[in-house]
Phi, psi and omega in degrees: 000322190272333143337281210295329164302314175309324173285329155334291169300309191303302167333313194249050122066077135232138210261137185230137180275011176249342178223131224271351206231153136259162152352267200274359169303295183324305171313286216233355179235346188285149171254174171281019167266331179290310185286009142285313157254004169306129190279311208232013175287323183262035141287330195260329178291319158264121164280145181262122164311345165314301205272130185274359193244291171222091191311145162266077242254191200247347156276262172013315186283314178308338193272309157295327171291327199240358181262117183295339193266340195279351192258357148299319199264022162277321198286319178283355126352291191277329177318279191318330171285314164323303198276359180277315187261352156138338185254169174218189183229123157313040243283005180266304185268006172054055177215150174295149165247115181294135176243339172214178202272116159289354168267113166190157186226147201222113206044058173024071177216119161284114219237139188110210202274000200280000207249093194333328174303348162280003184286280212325336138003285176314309161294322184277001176264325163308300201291289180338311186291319176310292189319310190267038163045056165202092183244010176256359176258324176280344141329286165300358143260002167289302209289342179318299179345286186300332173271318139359267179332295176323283197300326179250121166297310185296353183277342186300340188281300180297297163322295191290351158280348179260030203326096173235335164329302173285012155281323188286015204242330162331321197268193250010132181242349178294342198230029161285314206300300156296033096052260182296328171324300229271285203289355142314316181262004189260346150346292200245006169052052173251059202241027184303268216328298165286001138278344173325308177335331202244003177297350189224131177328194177227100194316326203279004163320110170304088172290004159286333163286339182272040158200103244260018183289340166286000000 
């Protein structure tokens, strides 16, 4: 119980000597040099089953899934993260926007997707948003991906030397059958056929998380 409470307090920005970060410093005052080299912060925004400090316990999971203000401030999570990597989301068309330039460095450090120490990140955000029954946002957080890939060959070079593609693409549950089909073409960046899955909302979007009147 008291794991699940510190996250909890971190979630309602209430500051604890059991949890090192708040909510919204991360969220709405960190630049993208701090959320680079900061280490363990994005344990408390996806919490991990993993994780001893802040385990994801299976009522803690029930919480996330079904309390409308804590699955808003995962989308402003996943926004804030998004937005890290160069992107933001179309919230009319549910498909990510590059917003800024993603090759880039801040106190001469590289921050974002060119820099390989955001994969396993990637992943564990991927995965989360599935675990918590927002599998159309780690959708839309795949395809950021994918569009990355697309518009930079050299970043595609770097993904496929760290071979992690094929984790990212696990968490989709929509692309096990087509797996390999799918990392064949994010390979040669052929992936116009299948984005189309993302051209028309998704009736099953929690619009309760985009809306913090709930």
């Amino acid at each position: 119980m008291a794991l699940q409470g510190n996250v909890l307090r971190f979630y309602a920005n209430i500051p604890t000597k059991d949890v090192p970060y708040l909510f919204d410093d991360i969220v709405k005052k960190w630049d993208d040099y701090k959320l680079q080299v900061r280490e363990n912060y994005i344990n408390w925004l996806f919490p991990s089953a993993k994780d001893a400090n802040s385990k994801l316990t299976a009522r803690l999971l029930y919480k996330f899934r079904t309390n409308s203000n804590i699955r808003y401030k995962v989308v402003q999570a996943t926004l804030r993260m998004m937005l890290f990597y160069g992107y933001s989301i179309n919230v009319k068309k549910m498909v990510p926007i590059k917003v800024k330039d993603i090759k880039r460095q801040e106190n001469n450090t590289i921050v974002g997707f060119y820099n390989t120490a955001n994969y396993p990140r990637i992943t564990h955000i991927l995965e989360f948003l599935v675990i918590c029954n927002m599998p159309e946002l780690s959708a839309i957080f795949f395809l950021m991906i994918c569009m990355a890939i697309k518009e930079h060959p050299d970043l595609q070079k770097i993904i496929n030397d760290e071979n992690i593609i094929s984790k990212w693409v696990k968490t989709q549950k929509y692309l096990i059958d087509d797996r390999y089909k799918v990392e064949e073409s994010l390979g040669g960046m052929v992936l116009e056929d299948w984005e189309k899955t993302f051209e028309e909302p998704a009736e099953e979007v929690n619009k309760d998380a985009w809306s913090e009147e709930n």
